[in-house]
C-alpha positions, 0 to 999 in steps of 0.5 A: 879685810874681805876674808874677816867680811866673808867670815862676818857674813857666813855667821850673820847668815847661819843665825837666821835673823829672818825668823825674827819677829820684824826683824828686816823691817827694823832693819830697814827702819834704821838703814832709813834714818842712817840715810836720811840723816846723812842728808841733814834729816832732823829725826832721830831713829826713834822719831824714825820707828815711831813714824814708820809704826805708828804714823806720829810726828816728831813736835816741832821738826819740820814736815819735809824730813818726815816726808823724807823719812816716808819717801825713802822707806816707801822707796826701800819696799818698792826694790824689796819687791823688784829684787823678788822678781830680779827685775834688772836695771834700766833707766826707767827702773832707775827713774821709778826708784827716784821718783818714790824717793822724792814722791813727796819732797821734790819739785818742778824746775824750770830751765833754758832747755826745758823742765824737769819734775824730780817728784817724777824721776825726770832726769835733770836738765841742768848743770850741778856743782857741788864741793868744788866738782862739776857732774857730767854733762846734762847731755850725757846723762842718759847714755851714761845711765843707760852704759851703767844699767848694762854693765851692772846686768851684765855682772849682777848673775854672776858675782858671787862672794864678796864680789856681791859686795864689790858690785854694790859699791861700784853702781854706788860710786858710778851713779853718784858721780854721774848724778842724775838727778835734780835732788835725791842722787845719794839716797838713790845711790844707796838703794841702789846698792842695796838692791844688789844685796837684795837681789842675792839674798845679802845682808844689807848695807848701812852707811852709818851717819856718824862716819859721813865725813869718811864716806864722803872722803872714800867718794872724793879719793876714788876719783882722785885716784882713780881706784874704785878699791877705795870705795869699795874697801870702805863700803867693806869696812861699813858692812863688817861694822853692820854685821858685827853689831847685829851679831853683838846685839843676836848675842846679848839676846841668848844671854837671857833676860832676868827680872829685876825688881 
């Protein structure tokens, strides 16, 4: 798998898609649907691209997914730039991507040690259960945060390879599991990620919708086992699906277009 990756990789790079005329932004458009969508978003990825472009609502859908949408592209630029000037991670960096994620959509919380905004990136200070799992700790947070930003610092200058991709599925799988926040852990986690192949100049990562029951299956089983391979592998098998599509897609371009009447 990781030498089909490593050779995927090498002939998405040399077709040059950079040059193309919007083509990241269409690229990011479509990551951002993926990951909303995965978190019930109602839009389609043409309501998506519409939005973005041209600033239209979908009829009749709710106006918290088009905030979602919004938010999380918003969120996409902002570590777009960061990765320009390879800022590296810190728990505040981490809270300022948050907070663009829930800029418009998150909400004040009240609780017996105090109150949490996840409209700001505040760290949350309550429990969470989810599926059966307790998160850690709200105590523990922080210094959890703070372990995972200094273990990715110390890697992320000197991966190289598919070890860029490895990495990206470990803060992933980390921080999901230590879930931060109050709302909007997921699609921080997947930025996250994507911040690492931002800041080596990769191709993205998609997360595609329809294969959610798996990347929640990949989640589940890693810590079952204990072997962060799992993830990974699967992380694996979703960028050779992306790379392999868009190269599919460069193809069918250079075949020409022909008039039809």
């Amino acid at each position: 798998m990781w030498g089909d990756l490593d050779k995927l990789n090498k002939e998405y790079k040399n077709l040059n898609l950079q040059e193309v005329l919007d083509y990241e932004k269409f690229c990011i458009i479509s990551i951002v649907w993926h990951s909303t969508k995965i978190e019930g978003c109602s839009l389609t990825e043409t309501d998506t691209k519409i939005l973005l472009e041209n600033g239209l609502t979908a009829a009749g859908k709710p106006l918290q997914d088009h905030l979602m949408i919004k938010d999380h592209f918003a969120a996409f630029q902002f570590i777009q730039e960061q990765a320009k000037l390879k800022r590296k991670l810190s728990v505040e960096f981490i809270q300022e991507i948050a907070a663009y994620v829930m800029k418009n959509t998150g909400s004040f919380t009240n609780t017996a040690l105090g109150s949490f905004d996840t409209s700001k990136g505040d760290l949350r200070l309550a429990q969470v259960y989810v599926d059966k799992k307790y998160f850690p700790d709200l105590k523990k947070v922080p210094s959890l945060i703070a372990q995972l930003c200094t273990s990715i610092n110390q890697k992320i200058d000197a991966v190289k390879g598919t070890e860029i991709l490895k990495l990206a599925a470990d803060i992933h799988y980390n921080f999901v599991n230590i879930h931060p926040f109050g709302d909007g852990n997921g699609r921080t986690a997947r930025l996250l990620m994507n911040y690492i192949q931002l800041y080596h100049n990769e191709p993205l990562i998609k997360i595609f919708t329809e294969d959610r029951a798996q990347y929640i299956d990949a989640l589940n089983e890693t810590e079952e086992k204990e072997n962060l391979e799992i993830f990974r592998e699967f992380i694996a098998e979703q960028e050779i699906k992306f790379l392999q599509a868009e190269i599919e897609k460069y193809k069918k371009l250079n075949k020409g277009f022909m008039l039809m009447f």
